[in-house]
C-alpha positions as a printed NumPy array, in Angstrom:
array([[-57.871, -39.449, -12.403],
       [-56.204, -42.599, -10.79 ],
       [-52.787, -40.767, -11.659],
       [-52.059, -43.878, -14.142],
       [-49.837, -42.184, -17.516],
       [-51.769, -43.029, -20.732],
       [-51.153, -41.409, -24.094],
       [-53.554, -38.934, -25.417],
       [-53.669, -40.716, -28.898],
       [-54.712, -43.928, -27.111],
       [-57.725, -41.87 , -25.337],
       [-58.572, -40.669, -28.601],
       [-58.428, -44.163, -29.446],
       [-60.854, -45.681, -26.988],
       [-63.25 , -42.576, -26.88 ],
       [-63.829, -43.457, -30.62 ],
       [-64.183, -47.249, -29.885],
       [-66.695, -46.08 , -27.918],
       [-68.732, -44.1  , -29.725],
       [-67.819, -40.776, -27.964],
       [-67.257, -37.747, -30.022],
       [-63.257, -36.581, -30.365],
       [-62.395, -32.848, -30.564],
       [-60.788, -31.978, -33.412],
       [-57.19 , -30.53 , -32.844],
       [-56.542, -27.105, -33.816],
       [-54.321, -26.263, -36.168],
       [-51.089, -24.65 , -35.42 ],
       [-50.944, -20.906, -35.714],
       [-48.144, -19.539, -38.362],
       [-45.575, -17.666, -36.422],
       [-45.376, -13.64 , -36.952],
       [-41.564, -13.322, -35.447],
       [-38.374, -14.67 , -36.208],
       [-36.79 , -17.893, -34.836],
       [-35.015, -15.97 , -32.369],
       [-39.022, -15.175, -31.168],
       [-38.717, -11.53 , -31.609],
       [-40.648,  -9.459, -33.915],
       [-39.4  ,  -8.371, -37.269],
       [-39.554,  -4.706, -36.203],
       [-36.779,  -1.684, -35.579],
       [-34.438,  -2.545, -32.61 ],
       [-33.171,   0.389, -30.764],
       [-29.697,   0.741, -31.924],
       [-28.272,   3.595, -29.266],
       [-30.256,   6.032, -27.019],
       [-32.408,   8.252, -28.132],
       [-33.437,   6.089, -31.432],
       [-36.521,   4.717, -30.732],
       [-38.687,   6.073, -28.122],
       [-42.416,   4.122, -27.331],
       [-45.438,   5.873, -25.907],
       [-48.833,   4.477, -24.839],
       [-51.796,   5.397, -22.797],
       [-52.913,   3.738, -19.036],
       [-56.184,   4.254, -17.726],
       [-56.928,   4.526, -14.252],
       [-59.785,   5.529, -11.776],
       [-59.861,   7.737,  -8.634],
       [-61.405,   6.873,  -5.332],
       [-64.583,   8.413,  -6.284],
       [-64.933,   6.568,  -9.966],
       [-63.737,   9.058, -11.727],
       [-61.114,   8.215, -14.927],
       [-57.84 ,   9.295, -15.598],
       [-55.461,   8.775, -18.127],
       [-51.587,   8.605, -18.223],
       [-49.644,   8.78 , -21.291],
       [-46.267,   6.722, -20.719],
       [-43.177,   7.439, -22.959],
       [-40.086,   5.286, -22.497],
       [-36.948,   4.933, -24.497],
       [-36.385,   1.828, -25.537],
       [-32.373,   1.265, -25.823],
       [-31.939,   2.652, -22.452],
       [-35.428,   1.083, -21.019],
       [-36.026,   4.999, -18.941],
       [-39.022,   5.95 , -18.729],
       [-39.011,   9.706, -19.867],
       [-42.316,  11.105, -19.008],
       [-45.642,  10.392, -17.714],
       [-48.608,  12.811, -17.783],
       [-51.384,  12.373, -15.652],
       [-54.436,  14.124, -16.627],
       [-58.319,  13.645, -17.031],
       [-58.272,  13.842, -20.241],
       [-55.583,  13.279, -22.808],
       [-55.603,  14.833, -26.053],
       [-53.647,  14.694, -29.371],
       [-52.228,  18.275, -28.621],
       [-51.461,  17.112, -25.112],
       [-49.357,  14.369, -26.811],
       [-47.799,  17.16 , -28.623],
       [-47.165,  19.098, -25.558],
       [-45.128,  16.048, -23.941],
       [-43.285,  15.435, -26.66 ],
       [-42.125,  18.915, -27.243],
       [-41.128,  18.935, -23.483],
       [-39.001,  15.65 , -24.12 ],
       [-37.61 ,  17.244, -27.174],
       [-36.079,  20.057, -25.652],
       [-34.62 ,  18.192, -22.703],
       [-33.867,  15.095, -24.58 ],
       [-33.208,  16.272, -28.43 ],
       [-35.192,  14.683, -31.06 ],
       [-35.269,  10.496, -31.339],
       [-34.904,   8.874, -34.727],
       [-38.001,   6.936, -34.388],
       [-41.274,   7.246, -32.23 ],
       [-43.158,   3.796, -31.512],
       [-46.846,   3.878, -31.194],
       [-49.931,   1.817, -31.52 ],
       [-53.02 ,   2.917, -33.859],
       [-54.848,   5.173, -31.469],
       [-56.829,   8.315, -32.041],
       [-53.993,  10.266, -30.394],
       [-51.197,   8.818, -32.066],
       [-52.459,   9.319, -35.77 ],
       [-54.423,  12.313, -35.336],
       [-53.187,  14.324, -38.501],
       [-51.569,  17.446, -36.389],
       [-49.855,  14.586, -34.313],
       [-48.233,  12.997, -37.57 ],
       [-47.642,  16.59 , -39.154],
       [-45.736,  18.018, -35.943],
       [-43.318,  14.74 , -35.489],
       [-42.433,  14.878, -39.238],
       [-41.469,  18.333, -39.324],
       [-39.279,  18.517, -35.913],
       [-37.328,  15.601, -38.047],
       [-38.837,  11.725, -36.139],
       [-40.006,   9.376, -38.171],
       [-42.997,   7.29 , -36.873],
       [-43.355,   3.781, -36.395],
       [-46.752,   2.544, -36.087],
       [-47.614,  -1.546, -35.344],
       [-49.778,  -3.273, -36.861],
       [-53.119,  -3.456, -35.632],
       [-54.183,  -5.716, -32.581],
       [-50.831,  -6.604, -32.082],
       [-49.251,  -5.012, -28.781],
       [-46.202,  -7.653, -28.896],
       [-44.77 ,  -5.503, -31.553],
       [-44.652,  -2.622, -28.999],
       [-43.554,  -4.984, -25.852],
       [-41.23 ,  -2.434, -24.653],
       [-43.675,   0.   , -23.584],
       [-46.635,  -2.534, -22.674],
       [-43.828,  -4.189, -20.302],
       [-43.765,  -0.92 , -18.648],
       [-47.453,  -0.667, -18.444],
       [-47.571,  -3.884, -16.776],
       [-44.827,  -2.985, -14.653],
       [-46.539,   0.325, -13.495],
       [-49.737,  -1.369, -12.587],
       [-48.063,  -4.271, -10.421],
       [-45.721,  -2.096,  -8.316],
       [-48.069,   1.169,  -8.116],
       [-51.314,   0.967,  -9.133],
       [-53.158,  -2.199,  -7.761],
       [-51.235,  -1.059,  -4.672],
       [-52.819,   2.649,  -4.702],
       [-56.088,   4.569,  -3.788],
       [-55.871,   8.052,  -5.67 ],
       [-58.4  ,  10.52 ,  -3.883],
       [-57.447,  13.828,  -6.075],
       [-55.968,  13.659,  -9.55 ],
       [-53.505,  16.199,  -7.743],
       [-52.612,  13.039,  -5.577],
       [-52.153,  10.424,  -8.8  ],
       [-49.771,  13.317, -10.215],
       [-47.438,  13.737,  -7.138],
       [-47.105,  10.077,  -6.4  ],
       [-46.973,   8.601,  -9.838],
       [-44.309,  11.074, -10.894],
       [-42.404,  10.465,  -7.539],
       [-42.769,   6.146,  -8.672],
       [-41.287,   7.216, -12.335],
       [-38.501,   9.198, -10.287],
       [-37.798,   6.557,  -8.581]])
C-alpha cells in the first residue's frame, strides 16, 4: 500500500512465515486455438462462403421483448439482414434466408450457434437441400462465432443502449435504417 515493489513469491513467503493461509494458484487453462490465437474453424475464403447468423434480444419502452435475428457475411464483414419481430421462429429463419438467397445466391457455409432455431429439423432439412452446408460451434463457446457476436456487440454500443423503441414498428424503421447505414 506504501507503493514499495515486492515480489509476489516473497509475500507468499512471509504470509507463510506467518502462519497466514496462501491461495493456491490456479492452474493454467489448455488453449482451444492456434498459436496465431484464432480458432481452428472455417475461414471465409471469398464472399458469399460463410455467412453467420445469431439472435439479439431487446425490449420496448413499455417492457415488452423483441427479437432480431442478425445475418452477416463474414469475408466481406456486411451485414445482410436483420429482422425485427416479437417473436422469431425457425420458419421465420427460413423466411430470411430464402430472401438472402434470392438476392444474394446461396453461401457455401452457414455459421450458427446451437439454438432451438438454428437446429430445428425443417431448418437443417431446408439449408441442405437449397445446397449450404452448416457449420455449427461447439457448445458454450461464442469465440468460435466472433464474427457475428462482434456485430452484436457492435449493434448494441452504437444503437441500442443509445435508443428508446416505443412501437416494434419504430425498432423496425430505425434499426433497418442503422444496418443501411
Amino acid at each position: 500500500a506504501a507503493g514499495w515493489l515486492v515480489n509476489d513469491k516473497r509475500v507468499e513467503r512471509i504470509w507463510r512465515r506467518e502462519g497466514l493461509k496462501v491461495p493456491q494458484k490456479q492452474p493454467k487453462k489448455g488453449r482451444l486455438w492456434d498459436a496465431d490465437g484464432s480458432c481452428v474453424r472455417l475461414r471465409p475464403e471469398h464472399p458469399n462462403h460463410v455467412w453467420s447468423y445469431d439472435f439479439v434480444e431487446e425490449r420496448t419502452h413499455d417492457g415488452r421483448k423483441f427479437r432480431m435475428l442478425n445475418v452477416i457475411d463474414e469475408f466481406t464483414h456486411e451485414c445482410l439482414a436483420i429482422r425485427v419481430a416479437r417473436k422469431l421462429k425457425a420458419i421465420d429463419v427460413i423466411d430470411v434466408l430464402s430472401d438472402l438467397f434470392i438476392l444474394r445466391g446461396v453461401p457455401g457455409h452457414i455459421r450458427s450457434d446451437n439454438g432451438p432455431e438454428f437446429v430445428a429439423k425443417t431448418v437443417q432439412s431446408w439449408i441442405t437441400g437449397v445446397g449450404a452446408q452448416t457449420a455449427y460451434i461447439a457448445p458454450g463457446s461464442p469465440w468460435e462465432n466472433g464474427f457475428i457476436e462482434s456485430f452484436n456487440a457492435r449493434l448494441r454500443d452504437e444503437l441500442l443502449n443509445g435508443e428508446i423503441f416505443y412501437t416494434l414498428k419504430e425498432a423496425q424503421v430505425v434499426i433497418e435504417s442503422w444496418r443501411c447505414h
